[in-house]
DOMIGU-149796 format. One record per residue (C-alpha): x, y, z negated; residue in three letters. Coordinates in steps of 0.2 Angstrom, whole numbers, padded with zeros to 4 digits, always signed. Layout:
XYZALA;...
! end
This chain:
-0037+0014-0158UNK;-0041-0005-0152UNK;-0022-0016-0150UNK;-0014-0011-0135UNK;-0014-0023-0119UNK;+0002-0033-0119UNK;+0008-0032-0103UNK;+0020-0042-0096UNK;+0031-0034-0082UNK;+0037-0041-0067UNK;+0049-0036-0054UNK;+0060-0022-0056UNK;+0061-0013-0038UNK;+0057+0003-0034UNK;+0036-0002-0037UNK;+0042-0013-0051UNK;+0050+0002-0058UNK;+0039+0015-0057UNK;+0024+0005-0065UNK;+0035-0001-0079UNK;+0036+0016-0082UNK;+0018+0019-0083UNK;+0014+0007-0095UNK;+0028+0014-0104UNK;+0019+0033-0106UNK;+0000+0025-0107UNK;+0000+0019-0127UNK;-0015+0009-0121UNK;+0000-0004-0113UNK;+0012-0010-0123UNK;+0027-0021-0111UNK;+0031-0037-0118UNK;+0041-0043-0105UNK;+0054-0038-0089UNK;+0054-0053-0076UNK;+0068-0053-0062UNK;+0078-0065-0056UNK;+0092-0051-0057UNK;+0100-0048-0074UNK;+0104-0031-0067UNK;+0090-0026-0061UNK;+0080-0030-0078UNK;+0093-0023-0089UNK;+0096-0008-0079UNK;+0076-0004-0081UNK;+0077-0011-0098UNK;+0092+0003-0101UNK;+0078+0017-0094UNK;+0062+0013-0103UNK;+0074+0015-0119UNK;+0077-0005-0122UNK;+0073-0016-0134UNK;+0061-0024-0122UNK;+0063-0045-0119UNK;+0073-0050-0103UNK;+0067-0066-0092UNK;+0076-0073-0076UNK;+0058-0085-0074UNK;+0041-0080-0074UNK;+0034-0093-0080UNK;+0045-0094-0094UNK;+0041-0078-0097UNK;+0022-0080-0097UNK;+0023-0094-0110UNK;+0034-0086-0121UNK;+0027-0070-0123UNK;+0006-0073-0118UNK;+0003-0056-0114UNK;-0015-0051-0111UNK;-0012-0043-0094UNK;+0003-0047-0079UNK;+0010-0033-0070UNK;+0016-0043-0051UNK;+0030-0031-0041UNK;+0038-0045-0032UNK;+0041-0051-0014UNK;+0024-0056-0008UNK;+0028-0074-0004UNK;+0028-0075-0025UNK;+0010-0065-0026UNK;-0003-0081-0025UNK;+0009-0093-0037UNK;+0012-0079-0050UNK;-0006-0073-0048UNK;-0015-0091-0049UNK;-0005-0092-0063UNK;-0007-0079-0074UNK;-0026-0080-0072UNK;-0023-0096-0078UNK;-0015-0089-0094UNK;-0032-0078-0097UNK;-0024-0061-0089UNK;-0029-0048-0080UNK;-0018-0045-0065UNK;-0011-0029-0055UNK;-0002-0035-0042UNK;+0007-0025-0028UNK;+0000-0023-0009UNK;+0000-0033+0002UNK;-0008-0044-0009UNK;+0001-0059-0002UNK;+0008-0065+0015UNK;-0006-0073+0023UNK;-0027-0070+0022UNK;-0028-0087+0016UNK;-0016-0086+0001UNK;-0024-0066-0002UNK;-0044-0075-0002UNK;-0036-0089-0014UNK;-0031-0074-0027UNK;-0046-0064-0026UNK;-0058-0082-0027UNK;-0046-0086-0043UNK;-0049-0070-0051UNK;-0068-0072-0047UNK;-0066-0090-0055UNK;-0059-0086-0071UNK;-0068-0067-0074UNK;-0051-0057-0076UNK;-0049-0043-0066UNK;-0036-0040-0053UNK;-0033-0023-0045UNK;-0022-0021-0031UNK;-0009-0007-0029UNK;-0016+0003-0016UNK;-0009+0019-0020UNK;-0015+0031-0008UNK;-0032+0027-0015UNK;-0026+0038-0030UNK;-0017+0053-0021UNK;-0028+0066-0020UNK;-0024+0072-0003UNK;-0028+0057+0003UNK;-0043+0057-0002UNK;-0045+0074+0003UNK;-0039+0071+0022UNK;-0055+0055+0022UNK;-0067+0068+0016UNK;-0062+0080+0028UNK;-0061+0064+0043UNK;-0080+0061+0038UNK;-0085+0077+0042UNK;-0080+0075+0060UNK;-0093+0065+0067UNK;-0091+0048+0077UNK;-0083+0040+0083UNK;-0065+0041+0077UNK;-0049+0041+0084UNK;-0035+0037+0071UNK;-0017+0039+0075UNK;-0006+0034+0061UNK;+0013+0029+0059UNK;+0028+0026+0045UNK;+0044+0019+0054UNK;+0058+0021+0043UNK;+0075+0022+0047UNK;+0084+0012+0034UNK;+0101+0007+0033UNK;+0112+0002+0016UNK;+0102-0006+0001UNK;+0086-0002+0010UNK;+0088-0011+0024UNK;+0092-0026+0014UNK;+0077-0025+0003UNK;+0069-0022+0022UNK;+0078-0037+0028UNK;+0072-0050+0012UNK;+0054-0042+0013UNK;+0053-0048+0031UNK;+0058-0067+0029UNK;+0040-0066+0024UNK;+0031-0051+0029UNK;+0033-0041+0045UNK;+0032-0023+0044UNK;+0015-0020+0051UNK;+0007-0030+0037UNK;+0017-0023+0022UNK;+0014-0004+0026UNK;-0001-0007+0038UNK;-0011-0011+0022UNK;-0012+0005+0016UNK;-0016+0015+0032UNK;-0028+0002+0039UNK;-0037+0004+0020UNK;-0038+0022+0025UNK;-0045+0018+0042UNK;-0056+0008+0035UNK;-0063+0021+0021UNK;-0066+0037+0035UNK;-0077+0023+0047UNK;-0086+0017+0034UNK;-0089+0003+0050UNK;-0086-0017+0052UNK;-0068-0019+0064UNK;-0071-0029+0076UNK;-0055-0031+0087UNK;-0038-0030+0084UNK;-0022-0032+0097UNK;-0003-0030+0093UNK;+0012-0029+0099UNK;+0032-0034+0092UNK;+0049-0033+0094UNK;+0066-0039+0085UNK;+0077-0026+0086UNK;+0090-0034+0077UNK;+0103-0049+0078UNK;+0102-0049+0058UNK;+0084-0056+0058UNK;+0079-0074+0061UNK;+0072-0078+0077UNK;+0056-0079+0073UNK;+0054-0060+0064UNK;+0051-0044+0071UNK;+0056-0027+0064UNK;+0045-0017+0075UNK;+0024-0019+0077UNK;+0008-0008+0082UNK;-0009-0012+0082UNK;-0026-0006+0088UNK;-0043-0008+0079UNK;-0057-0006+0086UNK;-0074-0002+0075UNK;-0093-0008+0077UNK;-0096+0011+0078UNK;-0084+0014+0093UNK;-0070+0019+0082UNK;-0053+0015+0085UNK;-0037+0016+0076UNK;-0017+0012+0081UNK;-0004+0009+0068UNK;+0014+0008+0071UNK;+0029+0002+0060UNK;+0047-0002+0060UNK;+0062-0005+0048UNK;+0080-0003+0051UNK;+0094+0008+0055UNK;+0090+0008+0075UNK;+0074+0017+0071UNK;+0069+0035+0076UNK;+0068+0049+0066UNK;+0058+0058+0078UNK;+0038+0058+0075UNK;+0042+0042+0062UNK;+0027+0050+0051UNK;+0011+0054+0060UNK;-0006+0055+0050UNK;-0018+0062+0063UNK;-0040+0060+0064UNK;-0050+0066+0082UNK;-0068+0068+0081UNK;-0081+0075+0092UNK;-0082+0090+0081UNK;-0060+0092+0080UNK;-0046+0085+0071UNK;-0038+0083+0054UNK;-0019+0081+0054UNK;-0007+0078+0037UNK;+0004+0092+0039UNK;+0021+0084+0028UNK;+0035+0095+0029UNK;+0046+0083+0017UNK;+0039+0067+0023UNK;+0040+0072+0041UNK;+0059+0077+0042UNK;+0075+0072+0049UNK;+0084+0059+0035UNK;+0066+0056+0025UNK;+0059+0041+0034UNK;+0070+0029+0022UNK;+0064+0042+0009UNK;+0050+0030-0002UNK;+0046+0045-0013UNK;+0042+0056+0003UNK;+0030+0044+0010UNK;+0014+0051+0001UNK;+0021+0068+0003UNK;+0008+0078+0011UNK;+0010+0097+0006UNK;-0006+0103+0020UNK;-0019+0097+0030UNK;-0023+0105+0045UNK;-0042+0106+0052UNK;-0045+0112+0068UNK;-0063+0113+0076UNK;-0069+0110+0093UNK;-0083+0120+0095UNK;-0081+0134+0109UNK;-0087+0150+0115UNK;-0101+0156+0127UNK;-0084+0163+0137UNK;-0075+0145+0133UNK;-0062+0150+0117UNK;-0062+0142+0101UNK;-0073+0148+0089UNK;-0065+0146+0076UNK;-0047+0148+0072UNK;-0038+0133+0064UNK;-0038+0130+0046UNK;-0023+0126+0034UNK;-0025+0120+0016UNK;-0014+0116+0008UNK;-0015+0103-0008UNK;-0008+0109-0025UNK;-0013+0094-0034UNK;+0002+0085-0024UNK;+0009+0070-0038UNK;+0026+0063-0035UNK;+0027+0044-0035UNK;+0029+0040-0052UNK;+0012+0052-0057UNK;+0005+0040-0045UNK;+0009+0024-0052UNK;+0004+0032-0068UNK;-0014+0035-0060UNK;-0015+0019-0054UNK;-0013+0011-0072UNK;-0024+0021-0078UNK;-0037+0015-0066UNK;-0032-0004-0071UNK;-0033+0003-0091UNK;-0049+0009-0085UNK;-0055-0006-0076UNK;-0053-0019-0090UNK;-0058-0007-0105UNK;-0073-0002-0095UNK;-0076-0020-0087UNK;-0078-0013-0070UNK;-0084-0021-0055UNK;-0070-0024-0044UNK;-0080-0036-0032UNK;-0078-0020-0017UNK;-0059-0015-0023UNK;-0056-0033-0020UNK;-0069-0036+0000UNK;-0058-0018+0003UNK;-0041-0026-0001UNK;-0046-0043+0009UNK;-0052-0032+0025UNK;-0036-0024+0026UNK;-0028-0038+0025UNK;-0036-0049+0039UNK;-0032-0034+0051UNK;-0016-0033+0049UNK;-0013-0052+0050UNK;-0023-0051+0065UNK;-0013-0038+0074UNK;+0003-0052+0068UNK;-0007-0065+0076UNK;-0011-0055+0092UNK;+0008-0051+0095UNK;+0013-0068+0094UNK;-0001-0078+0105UNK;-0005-0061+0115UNK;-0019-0063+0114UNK;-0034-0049+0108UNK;-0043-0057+0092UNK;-0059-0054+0090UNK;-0063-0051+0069UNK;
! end
């Protein structure tokens, strides 16, 4: 077997976690490196992947010290384009958590930096992986257009979450963090070009600065006719009821996530319940001569469902893949870009009121 990729980790939250973890299983990786600015944190995970492994407070330190071949980037998204531009710098491949950074401008400076210097950079887009997600986009396809999407993950967080909530949003709002991921999705099932986006806010909270929300919606609309609404909020004001709605209409009918875990009371703070999909449920529109359905609805339920580690482990084995196998990742990348300039253009909408056309 060909040396392993020295992988250098960092960030040691929940994401951070869970990839360590991966590239601790896969002997392809080998970690070089923790990085967090908590001692804690890194010795804690340390502690779990069985120790032994070297300890940084500073990334950059790190990097020099231990010049690992690839960079693993779990951190606050304000950190992703410094950390990134920096690491391509060093000659390494990068995986580096979504959103890929705070702003479009600072995402398109990553992705023209890992085009610059020919290393590859995936972005964690974890649904991309899940098996029923991929599933519930094949099924979407198959109901003509256009398409009407309703999605939604409020979380109703309170304790240590609703800390990490309130340090993620002095640079990122809600909307944009989640709304990543499920705009992504949107995006796959249309197959189309967006066109318009609008959004709304609101700051539920004293404990945020006045300029952040922790509450935000948007509405795409879709060269094909399409449209799509996403909703999210943080904190321990939010609703438990309908916080997790995954729903497609078509011409033909509709495809709903069916998520009995997920979609709970007490799971919406729940980050392992979030992919959690256990059915989906198909229904088709066509009637009867006398005006019935003609056929009954369909349930199928998904026995290939991965917990949230086995999915971090899928995604590094796609990032194994895509440097051993020198993949093109020009399309991962344009996907990861498109996302992004939605969801900064719903930010945008809510605070000039304004409709933004794409």
């Amino acid at each position: 077997m060909p040396n392993p990729i020295r992988i250098l980790c960092v960030g040691a939250g929940h994401m951070g976690r869970s990839h360590a973890l991966a590239y601790h299983r896969l002997p392809e990786f080998e970690i070089c490196g923790i990085v967090t600015r908590s001692a804690e944190s890194r010795g804690k995970l340390n502690e779990e992947l069985g120790g032994g492994y070297a300890e940084f407070a500073d990334y950059h330190e790190a990097l020099a010290a231990t010049k690992p071949d690839a960079v693993s980037i779990s951190t606050y998204p304000d950190t992703h384009a410094p950390y990134a531009a920096a690491a391509f710098d060093a000659g390494c491949d990068v995986f580096i958590e979504k959103p890929l950074a705070p702003t479009v401008e600072e995402a398109e400076e990553i992705v023209a930096k890992a085009r610059a210097t020919g290393r590859k950079l995936v972005i964690g887009y974890i649904l991309r992986h899940h098996p029923s997600w991929i599933r519930f986009i094949e099924v979407a396809e198959t109901l003509g257009k256009p398409l009407v999407m309703r999605m939604n993950l409020n979380q109703q967080s309170y304790g240590a979450n609703w800390l990490t909530h309130k340090n993620l949003m002095a640079s990122i709002s809600p909307v944009v963090d989640c709304g990543v991921h499920y705009v992504d999705v949107m995006c796959q099932m249309t197959r189309s070009k967006p066109v318009r986006v609008s959004g709304i806010g609101a700051r539920l909270s004293d404990e945020l600065p006045a300029d952040k929300i922790n509450y935000g919606a948007l509405q795409v609309a879709f060269a094909d006719g399409s449209v799509g609404w996403y909703e999210a909020g943080w904190g321990p004001m939010m609703s438990e009821v309908a916080f997790f709605v995954k729903d497609v209409v078509g011409p033909k009918g509709c495809v709903s996530i069916v998520a009995e875990k997920a979609g709970s009371e007490g799971q919406s703070s729940n980050v392992d319940a979030h992919t959690s999909t256990q059915a989906l449920k198909l229904h088709h529109a066509t009637l009867t001569p006398e005006g019935n359905f003609a056929t009954a609805d369909q349930l199928m339920r998904l026995d290939d469902e991965p917990d949230h580690d086995e999915l971090c482990l899928r995604e590094q084995r796609y990032f194994l893949k895509a440097i051993l196998e020198n993949i093109d990742l020009t399309d991962h990348m344009e996907d990861a870009l498109s996302s992004m300039r939605i969801v900064a253009a719903a930010d945008e909408s809510f605070r000039t009121g304004k409709t933004i056309e794409l």
